[in-house]
Structures are given as structure tokens and as C-alpha cells.
N, C-alpha and C positions, 0 to 999 in steps of 0.2 A: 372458578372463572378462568377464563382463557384470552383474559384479554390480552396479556403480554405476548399471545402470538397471534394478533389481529394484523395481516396486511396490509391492508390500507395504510397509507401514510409511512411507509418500510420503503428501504431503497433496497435493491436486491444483493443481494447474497453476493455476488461477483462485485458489487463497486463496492461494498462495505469491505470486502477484503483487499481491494486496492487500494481504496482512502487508508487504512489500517496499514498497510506496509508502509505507502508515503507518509504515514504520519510516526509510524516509528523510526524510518531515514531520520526526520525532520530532528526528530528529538536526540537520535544518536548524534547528529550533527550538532545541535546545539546546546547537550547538556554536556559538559566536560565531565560531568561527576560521574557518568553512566557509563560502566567501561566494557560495553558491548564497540564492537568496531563497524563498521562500514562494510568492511568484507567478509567477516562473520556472516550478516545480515544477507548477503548478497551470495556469497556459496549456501546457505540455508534456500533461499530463494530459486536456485539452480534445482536445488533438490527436490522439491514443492513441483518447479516446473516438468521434472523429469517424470514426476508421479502421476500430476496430471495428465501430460502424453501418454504413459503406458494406461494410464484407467478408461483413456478416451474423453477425458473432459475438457475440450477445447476451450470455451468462452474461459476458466478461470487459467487454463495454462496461457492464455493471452495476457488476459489482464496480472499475472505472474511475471511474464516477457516485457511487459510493458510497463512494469514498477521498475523492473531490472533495469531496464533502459536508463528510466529517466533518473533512477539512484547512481547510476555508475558515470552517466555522463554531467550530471549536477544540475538535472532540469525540474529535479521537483516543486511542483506547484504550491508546496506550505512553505519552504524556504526561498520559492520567488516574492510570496507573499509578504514573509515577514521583512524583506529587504524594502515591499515597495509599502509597508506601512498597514496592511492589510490585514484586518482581524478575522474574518472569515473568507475562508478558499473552500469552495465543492468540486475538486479535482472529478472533470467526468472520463469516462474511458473513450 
């Protein structure tokens, strides 16, 4: 059976790996026990980006650019959430 790769009801490939950056910021920022850093996270992310440009695959080297942003400048949408009481955030791109 091949349901585990049915479409329908999937969000695509590029927001599932933007919600999945923002959500490991979220976590490096908030679990003190996890001693991955910020900037680790964010030169890995450079490097992702860098790959994407040379393969040609814009839409994710965007949504790459765009996690970067918002991890470096401190606008991530799971840790605005958790400040403003918010159990569920769908970061869109």
C-alpha cells in the first residue's frame, strides 16, 4: 500500500522544510539542555542556501533565505507564538 505517499492532505515539500528549520531555531532557543547553537544552525543554513543556488532550485533556496532571516533577526513565528500563549502556529512562506 502506498498510502503513506498519498498527496492529498501534504503540504509541499518547501513549507515542510521551512516550518522544520523554524521549528528547530524554536527549540535550540528554548531547550537549554540541547547544545546545538544558533549559529551552528544558521552557517549550516548558509550552506543549504549556497547548494540550492548552484543546483538551480530557487523556491527552496528562498524559503532557506527566509528562515535565515527570520532566525537571525529573532522573528520566528513558533517563538512569537509561545510568548503570546499560542499552541498552534502554521508559519506560511
Amino acid at each position: 500500500a502506498l498510502h503513506h505517499r498519498e498527496p492529498t492532505h501534504r503540504i509541499k515539500n518547501v513549507l515542510a522544510y521551512y516550518r522544520r528549520i523554524l521549528a528547530l531555531a524554536y527549540f535550540i532557543q528554548t531547550r537549554k539542555n540541547i547544545p546545538a547553537k544558533r549559529r551552528w544552525l544558521v552557517w549550516s543554513l548558509k550552506g543549504n542556501f549556497i547548494s540550492f543556488l548552484l543546483s538551480g532550485n530557487w523556491t527552496m533556496a528562498r524559503a532557506t533565505w527566509k528562515a535565515a532571516w527570520k532566525i537571525i533577526f529573532g522573528c520566528n513565528p513558533y517563538t512569537k507564538g509561545l510568548k503570546q500563549g499560542k499552541k498552534v502556529i502554521e508559519p506560511e512562506l
